[in-house]
Structure formats: C-alpha cells, structure tokens
KOLBA-256810 format. One record per residue (C-alpha): residue in one letter; x, y, z. Coordinates in pm, whole numbers, plus 50000, padded with zeros to 5 digits. Layout:
<sites>
AXYZ;...
</sites>
This chain:
<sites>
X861801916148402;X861171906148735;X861891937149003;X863891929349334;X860891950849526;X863191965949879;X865851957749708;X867891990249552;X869561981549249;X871722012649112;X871082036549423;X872012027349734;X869372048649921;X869862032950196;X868882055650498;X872262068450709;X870992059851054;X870002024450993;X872922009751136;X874612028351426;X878712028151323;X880842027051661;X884122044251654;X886992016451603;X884321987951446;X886311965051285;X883441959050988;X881271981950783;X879721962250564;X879621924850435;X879171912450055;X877561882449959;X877751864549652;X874131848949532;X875051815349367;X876381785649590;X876991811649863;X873291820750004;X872311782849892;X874591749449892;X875861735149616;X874351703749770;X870411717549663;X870941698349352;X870551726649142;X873591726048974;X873241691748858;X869351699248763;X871011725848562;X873831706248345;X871021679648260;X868621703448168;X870281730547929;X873721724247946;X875811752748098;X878901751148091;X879981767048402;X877181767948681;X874651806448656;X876561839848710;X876641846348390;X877831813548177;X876511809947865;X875021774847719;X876191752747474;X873001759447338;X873001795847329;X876381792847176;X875471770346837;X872371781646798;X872211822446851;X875981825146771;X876511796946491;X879731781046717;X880691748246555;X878991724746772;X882331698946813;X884201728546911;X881711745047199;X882501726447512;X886021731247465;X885951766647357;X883271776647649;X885571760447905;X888791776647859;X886811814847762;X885471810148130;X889211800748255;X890611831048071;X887481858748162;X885631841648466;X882541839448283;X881901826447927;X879991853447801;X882871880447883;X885111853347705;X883001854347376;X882891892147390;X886161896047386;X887211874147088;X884251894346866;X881371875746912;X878501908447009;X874871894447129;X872241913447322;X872911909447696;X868861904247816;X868751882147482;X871001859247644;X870521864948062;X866811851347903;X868001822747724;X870271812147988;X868861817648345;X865141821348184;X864481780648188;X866271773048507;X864631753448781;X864181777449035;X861361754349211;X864191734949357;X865271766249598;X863591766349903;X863051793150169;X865721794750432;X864541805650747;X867801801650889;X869731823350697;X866871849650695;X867181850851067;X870821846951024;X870681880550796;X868471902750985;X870351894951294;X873531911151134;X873691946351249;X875421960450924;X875411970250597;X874591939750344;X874881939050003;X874511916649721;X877731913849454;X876601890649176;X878011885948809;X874231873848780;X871891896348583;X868611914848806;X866221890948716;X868381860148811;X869371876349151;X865821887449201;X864161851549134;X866601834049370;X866401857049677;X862631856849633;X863131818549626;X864881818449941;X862591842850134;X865811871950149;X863561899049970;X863781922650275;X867361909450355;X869881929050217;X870421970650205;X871581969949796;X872421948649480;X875461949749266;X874821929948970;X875801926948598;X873371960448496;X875061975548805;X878431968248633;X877161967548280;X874741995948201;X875512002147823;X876451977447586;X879881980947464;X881211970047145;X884371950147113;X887451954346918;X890231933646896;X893321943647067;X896301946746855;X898531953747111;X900381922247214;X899411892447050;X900911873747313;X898051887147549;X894421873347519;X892151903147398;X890011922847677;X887011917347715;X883951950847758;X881941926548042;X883061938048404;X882631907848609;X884191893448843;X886691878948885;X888751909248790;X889331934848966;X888041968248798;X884671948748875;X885591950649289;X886441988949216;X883701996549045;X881411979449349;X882871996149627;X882402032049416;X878562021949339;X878412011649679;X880682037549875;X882222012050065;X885862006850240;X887391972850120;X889411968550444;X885981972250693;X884671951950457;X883181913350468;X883251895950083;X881361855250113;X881851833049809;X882241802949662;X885071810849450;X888181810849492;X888941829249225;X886631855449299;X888201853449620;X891921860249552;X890901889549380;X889131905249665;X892081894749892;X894361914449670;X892091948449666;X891551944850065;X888681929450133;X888741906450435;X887251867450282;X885071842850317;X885121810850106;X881451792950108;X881261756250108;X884581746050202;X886271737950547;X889611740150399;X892171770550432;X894131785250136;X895831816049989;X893231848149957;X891181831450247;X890561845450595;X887971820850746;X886411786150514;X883181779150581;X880721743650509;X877791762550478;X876771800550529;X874831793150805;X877871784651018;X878861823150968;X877501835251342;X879941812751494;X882751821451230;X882521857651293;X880851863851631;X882601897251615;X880041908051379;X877301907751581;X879101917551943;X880111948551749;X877031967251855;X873921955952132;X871141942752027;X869491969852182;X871071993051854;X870131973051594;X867881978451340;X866031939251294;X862661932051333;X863141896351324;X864571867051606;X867971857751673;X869641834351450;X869611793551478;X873471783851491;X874401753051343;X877941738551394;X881111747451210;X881941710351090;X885951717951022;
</sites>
C-alpha cells in the first residue's frame, strides 16, 4: 500500500508552533475533501471511470457493479438498482451493503475498486499548491477514500507536502466490524458498521482524531450532502464546483482555486511575515458567479 510520505495519517504530530494562532482568529483550521474538491469534475475522470469499471457512484468509497456480482454473487439485473439507492440510504455503497449483511474485506475491495483507476489523467496543480502553502493554517484532509486512494491522488496533483494530517476511511475504520441486523424497528433501514460521511458520528469522530473546533473550522466539498451534515455539527461550508447558494452552504465556489478571493480573511488573519510557507503567493483566478 502506497504511504502518503509527510503526510500523518492516525497522529496528528503536527508541531504546535507551526502556525502562530492570534487571539480572536475567526479560523483554526480548514478541511478539504479529496475527490471533485482538490480536482474538477471537469478532468474527465469521472467519465474515464464509469466507462472503464463501472462505479456506481464516482471514488470515496463506491463499490462496482463488478465488485458486487462477482466477489459478492449480487444478481446482476438487480445491481445498478440496488447500488444506487444503498448509496442514497448510507452515502456510500459499500456502508449500504454492510449494513444489509453482506461482510467483504475492506483492502479486498478499496483494491478492486480504486486499484484500476486512471490516475494518469490527474495532473499537477501548481495553482492550488501555491494556493495551499499560502494558507497560514491548519489543513487537513477528510476523505471517505481509503490511504492508498488519497495518497495516489495528492501525489498526482503535486499536494504531498500540502496538508498538516489525513482523515480517511482507516482513520474512521480501523477494525473491521461485523454486522447484525437490527431488529429494532423494521420501519428503519438497518445501520450500517462503516463511518463515513455523510453522517455525522463520522464529523465527530474527525474533529476528536483531529482535536479540532467545528465552529473555527473551514469544511470544502463537493457534496451537498456531506455538506448539510457539517452545517448541522458547526462547521462553517464550502460547496466545490458550484456557483449556486443553498441550505448548509456558506460560500459556492466554481473551482477551488477561486478560494483566495472567497475567503481573503483567511490569509489577512496573520502577516506573511508569521507564516510558516516556503513557497510563492498564490495565482488568483476569478470567482465566475
């Protein structure tokens, strides 16, 4: 399994004095989700993806049609439908088939899934990598993706050195659970033993691992879904690749790169002259609205 090298997974080691906290800052710390956040939907990815192996619902976690008639014997007539609504129910279709009894190994299937996918069509971005290390807090990575997955993308993109810690599904997920059906109320669909987004024991969990306050706190992503959630346990929002407000949203962005003129708060929080960042300021694009 590929290792996200400066990255800390689990620890959080991060040394106290690399950011300078001034009394009254409005923001701590910012959280970025990995897939169609730190790159556009608009790589072509995704679609490289559906032709190729057939997920059902784009990385983070979704499990193939494939995966799901061959390791798991699903009735092949019945898979698209049954993957679909499992990721509508549990926000990712492998939660969904843990919960209704199905049990698999986890790196069985983070291999099958996100082993064959073309990661050659991810570029570097030396935009957001200047963006990044221009930010003068805390960043942090908060991904339903498995290591590997997060690791080969940021590598991809040129972000190795970019962010202070990773929350991803080991982070969340460190034993393997089994399931049992739940008995309680039939008129409720069973729980799942996957934390994931979007629910929210998953947010609780990450601001624990990460000892983070939710309300200094920064969450980017391109789901609304994910999104509401965070809105609801107080983290301040950012939806990725949209221009359009809505409910559990504090700013909509095209394109992460417009985030310096979004928030210019975040970097007039502290002088340059504080900051830990080795690299050049940032190359601001527009904020098409």
């Amino acid at each position: 399994m590929q290792r996200l090298g400066l990255l800390k997974i689990f620890g959080f080691e991060m040394e106290k004095d690399s950011y300078q906290q001034v009394s009254g800052q409005k923001y701590e710390c910012v959280l970025f989700d990995v897939d169609d956040t730190l790159y556009p939907l608009s790589s072509g990815i995704s679609a490289e993806i559906t032709k190729n192996i057939a997920v059902i619902c784009l990385f983070c976690g979704c499990l193939s049609q494939e995966y799901m008639v061959t390791k798991l014997g699903i009735d092949q007539t019945n898979v698209t439908e049954m993957a679909l609504q499992l990721y509508k129910d549990y926000g990712t279709t492998m939660a969904g088939l843990r919960a209704i009894g199905y049990d698999f190994d986890y790196d069985d299937y983070h291999s099958f899934v996100h082993g064959r996918l073309p990661y050659e069509m991810l570029k570097p971005d030396p935009v957001l990598r200047n963006l990044l290390h221009s930010l003068p807090i805390r960043k942090v990575i908060f991904s339903n993706g498995n290591e590997a997955h997060v690791a080969q993308v940021v590598s991809r993109l040129g972000l190795e050195d970019c962010f202070d810690g990773v929350i991803c599904f080991e982070t969340l997920n460190p034993t393997h659970n089994s399931s049992e059906p739940n008995d309680d109320d039939v008129s409720e669909i069973p729980k799942t033993p996957v934390i994931c987004k979007p629910f929210e024991e998953a947010f609780e969990k990450a601001f624990k691992i990460a000892g983070m306050n939710p309300e200094k706190t920064l969450f980017f992503d391109d789901s609304i879904r994910n999104l509401k959630t965070a809105k609801s346990t107080g983290l301040h929002t950012i939806w990725v690749g949209s221009s359009h407000q809505t409910t559990g949203v504090d700013h909509a962005l095209e394109s992460i790169h417009n985030m310096r003129e979004a928030l210019p708060e975040l970097w007039e929080a502290i002088g340059a002259s504080d900051v830990c960042s080795t690299e050049k300021a940032a190359i601001e694009t527009p904020v098409r609205a």
